[in-house]
C-alpha positions in Angstrom: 16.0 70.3 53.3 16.2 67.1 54.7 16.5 63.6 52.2 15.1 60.4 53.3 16.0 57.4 51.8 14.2 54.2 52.4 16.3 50.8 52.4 15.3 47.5 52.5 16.3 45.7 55.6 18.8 43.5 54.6 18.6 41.0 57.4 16.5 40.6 60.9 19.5 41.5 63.3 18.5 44.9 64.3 23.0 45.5 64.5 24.7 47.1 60.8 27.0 45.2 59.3 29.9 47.0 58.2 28.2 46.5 54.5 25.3 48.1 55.5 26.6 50.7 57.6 29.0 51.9 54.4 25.1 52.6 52.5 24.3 55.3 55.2 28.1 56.6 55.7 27.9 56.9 51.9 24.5 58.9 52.0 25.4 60.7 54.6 28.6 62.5 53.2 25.5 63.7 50.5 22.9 65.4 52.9 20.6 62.3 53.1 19.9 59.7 56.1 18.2 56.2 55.5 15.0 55.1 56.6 15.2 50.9 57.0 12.3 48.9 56.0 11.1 46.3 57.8 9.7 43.7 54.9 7.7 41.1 56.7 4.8 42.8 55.3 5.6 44.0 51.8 2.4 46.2 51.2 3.2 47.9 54.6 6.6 48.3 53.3 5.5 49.7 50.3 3.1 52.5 52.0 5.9 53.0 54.6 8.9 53.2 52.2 6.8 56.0 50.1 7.0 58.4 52.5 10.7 58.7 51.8 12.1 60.6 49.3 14.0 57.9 47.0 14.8 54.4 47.4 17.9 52.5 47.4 18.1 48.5 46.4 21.2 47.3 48.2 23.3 44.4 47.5 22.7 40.9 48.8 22.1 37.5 47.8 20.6 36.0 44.9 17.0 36.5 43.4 14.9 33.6 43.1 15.2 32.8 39.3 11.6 31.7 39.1 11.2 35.4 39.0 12.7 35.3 35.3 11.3 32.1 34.5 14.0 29.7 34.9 14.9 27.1 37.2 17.6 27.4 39.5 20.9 25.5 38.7 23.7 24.8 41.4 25.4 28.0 41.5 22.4 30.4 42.1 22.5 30.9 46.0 19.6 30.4 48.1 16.9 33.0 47.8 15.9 35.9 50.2 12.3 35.2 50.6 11.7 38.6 52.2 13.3 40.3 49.6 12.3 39.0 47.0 8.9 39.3 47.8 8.8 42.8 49.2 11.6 44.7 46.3 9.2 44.2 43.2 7.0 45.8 44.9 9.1 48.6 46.0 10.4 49.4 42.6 7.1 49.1 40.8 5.7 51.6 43.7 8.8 54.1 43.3 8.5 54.0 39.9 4.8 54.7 39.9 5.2 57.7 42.3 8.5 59.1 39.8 10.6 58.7 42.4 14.4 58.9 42.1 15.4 54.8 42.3 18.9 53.9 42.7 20.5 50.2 42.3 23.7 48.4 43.4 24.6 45.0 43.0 21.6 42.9 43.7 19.9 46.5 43.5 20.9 46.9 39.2 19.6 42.5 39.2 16.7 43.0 40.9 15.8 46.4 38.3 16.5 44.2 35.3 14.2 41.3 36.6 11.1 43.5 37.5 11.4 45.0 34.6 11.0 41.9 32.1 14.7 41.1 31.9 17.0 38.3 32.9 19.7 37.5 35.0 22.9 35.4 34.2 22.2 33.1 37.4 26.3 32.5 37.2 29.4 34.5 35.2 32.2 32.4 36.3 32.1 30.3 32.7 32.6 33.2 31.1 34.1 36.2 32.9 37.8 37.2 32.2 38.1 40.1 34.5 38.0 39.7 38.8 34.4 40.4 40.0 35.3 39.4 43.3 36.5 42.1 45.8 34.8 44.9 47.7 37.9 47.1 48.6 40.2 47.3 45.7 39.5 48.7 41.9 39.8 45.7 40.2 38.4 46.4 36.4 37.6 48.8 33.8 34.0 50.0 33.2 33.7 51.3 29.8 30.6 53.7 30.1 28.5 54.3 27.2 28.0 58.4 26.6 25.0 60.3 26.2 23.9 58.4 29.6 23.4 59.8 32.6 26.6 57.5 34.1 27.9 59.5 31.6 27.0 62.7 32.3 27.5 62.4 36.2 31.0 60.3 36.1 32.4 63.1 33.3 34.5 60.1 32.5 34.4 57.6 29.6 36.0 54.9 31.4 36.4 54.1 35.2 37.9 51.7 37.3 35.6 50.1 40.4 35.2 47.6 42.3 33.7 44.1 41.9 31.9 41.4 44.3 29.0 39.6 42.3 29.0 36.3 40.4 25.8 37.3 38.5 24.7 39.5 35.8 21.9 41.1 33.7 21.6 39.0 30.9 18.6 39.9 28.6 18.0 43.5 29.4 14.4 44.4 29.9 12.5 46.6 27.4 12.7 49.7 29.4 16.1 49.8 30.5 19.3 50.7 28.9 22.5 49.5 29.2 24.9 52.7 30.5 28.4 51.1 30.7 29.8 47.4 29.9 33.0 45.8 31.8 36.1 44.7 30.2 34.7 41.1 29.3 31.2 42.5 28.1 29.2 42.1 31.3 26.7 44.3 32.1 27.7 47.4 34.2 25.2 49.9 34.2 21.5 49.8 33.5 19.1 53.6 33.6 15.5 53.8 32.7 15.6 57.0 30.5 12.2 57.7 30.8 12.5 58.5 34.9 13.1 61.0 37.0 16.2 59.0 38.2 16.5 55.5 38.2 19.9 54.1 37.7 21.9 51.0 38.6 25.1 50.1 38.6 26.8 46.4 39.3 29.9 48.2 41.4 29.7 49.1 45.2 30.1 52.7 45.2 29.8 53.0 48.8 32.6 51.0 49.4 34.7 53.1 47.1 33.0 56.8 47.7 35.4 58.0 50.6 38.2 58.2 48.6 37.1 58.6 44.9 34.6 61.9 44.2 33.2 60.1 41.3 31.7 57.2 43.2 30.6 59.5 46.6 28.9 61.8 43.1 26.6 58.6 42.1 25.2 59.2 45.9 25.2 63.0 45.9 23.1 62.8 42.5 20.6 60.6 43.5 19.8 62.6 46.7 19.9 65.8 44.8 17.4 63.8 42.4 15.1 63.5 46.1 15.2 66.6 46.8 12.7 67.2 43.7 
């Protein structure tokens, strides 16, 4: 059976960056390939991303805060206005449909957000662990059990990777929070009431060629697609 996974498109250069190409090398290895949507038009997005079979929010820059009702202070980057405007509607549409949703990075923020939650707009103040490196396994995830992190990690602890400077703060009503980092951030978030939706503030696909556990977050979800 073939998988399709739609994808925001993360920029306008038609070229992957080695970031993005790591999303499809990562689905890939788990029997899926990735559809990228084009998000000029969010509504055409929308109807065109739906005719995939899940949908993946990648990492990027920072969401607009006026999104969660605050104003932007210094350290919140500059927003993504095509992204911003075209992922709500993605997620809300995915979720509608019951179709598997998978977050990372800006993906687990932008969950949070739509949701009703909000975002830490910067951790530095208070972080105490390195959240700043693709490539290396740089903190412990504790991961809460009876989730399903839990129940596809196997683990109750697991080191990852780190490359984000914000957070989900308040967590929205119909999220919960699947695993916590060494200084209390906010790891994991799942909406138990899905068919799959799941994020995680890691990069997986950074870490998935050489660690099962990570490449198994991917193989999940498309095994989630596949109905």
């Amino acid at each position: 059976m073939s998988v399709t996974i739609a994808m925001p498109r993360m920029s306008t250069d038609p070229e992957l960056t080695t970031a993005q190409s790591k999303y499809v090398e990562s689905l890939a290895q788990a029997g899926a390939e990735v559809h990228w949507v084009a998000l000029s038009d969010p509504d055409a997005a929308v109807a065109e991303a739906l005719t995939c079979d899940g949908l993946l929010l990648p990492g990027g820059g920072d969401m607009d805060p006026a999104f969660y009702g605050q104003e932007r202070i210094p350290a919140c980057g500059e927003p993504n206005l095509l992204r911003d405007a075209a992922e709500p509607k993605l997620l809300r549409a995915f979720l509608a449909a019951d179709k598997p949703v998978l977050g990372i990075c800006r993906g687990i923020q932008v969950m949070n957000v739509v949701l009703g939650g909000t975002l830490y707009q910067d951790i530095k103040p208070f972080e105490h662990v390195p959240h700043n490196d693709h490539w290396a396994k740089v903190h412990t995830v504790t991961v809460r059990r009876g989730t399903l992190l839990s129940r596809l990690l196997g683990q109750d602890t697991v080191l990852v990777n780190s490359q984000h400077h914000q957070a989900a703060d308040r967590i929205a009503p119909e999220l919960e929070i699947a695993a916590l980092s060494e200084d209390g951030i906010v790891e994991a978030l799942e909406k138990p009431d899905a068919h799959f939706c799941l994020g995680v503030q890691w990069h997986p696909e950074w870490l998935s060629d050489a660690d099962p556990a990570q490449q198994g977050l991917f193989g999940a979800f498309v095994e989630a697609c596949k109905g």
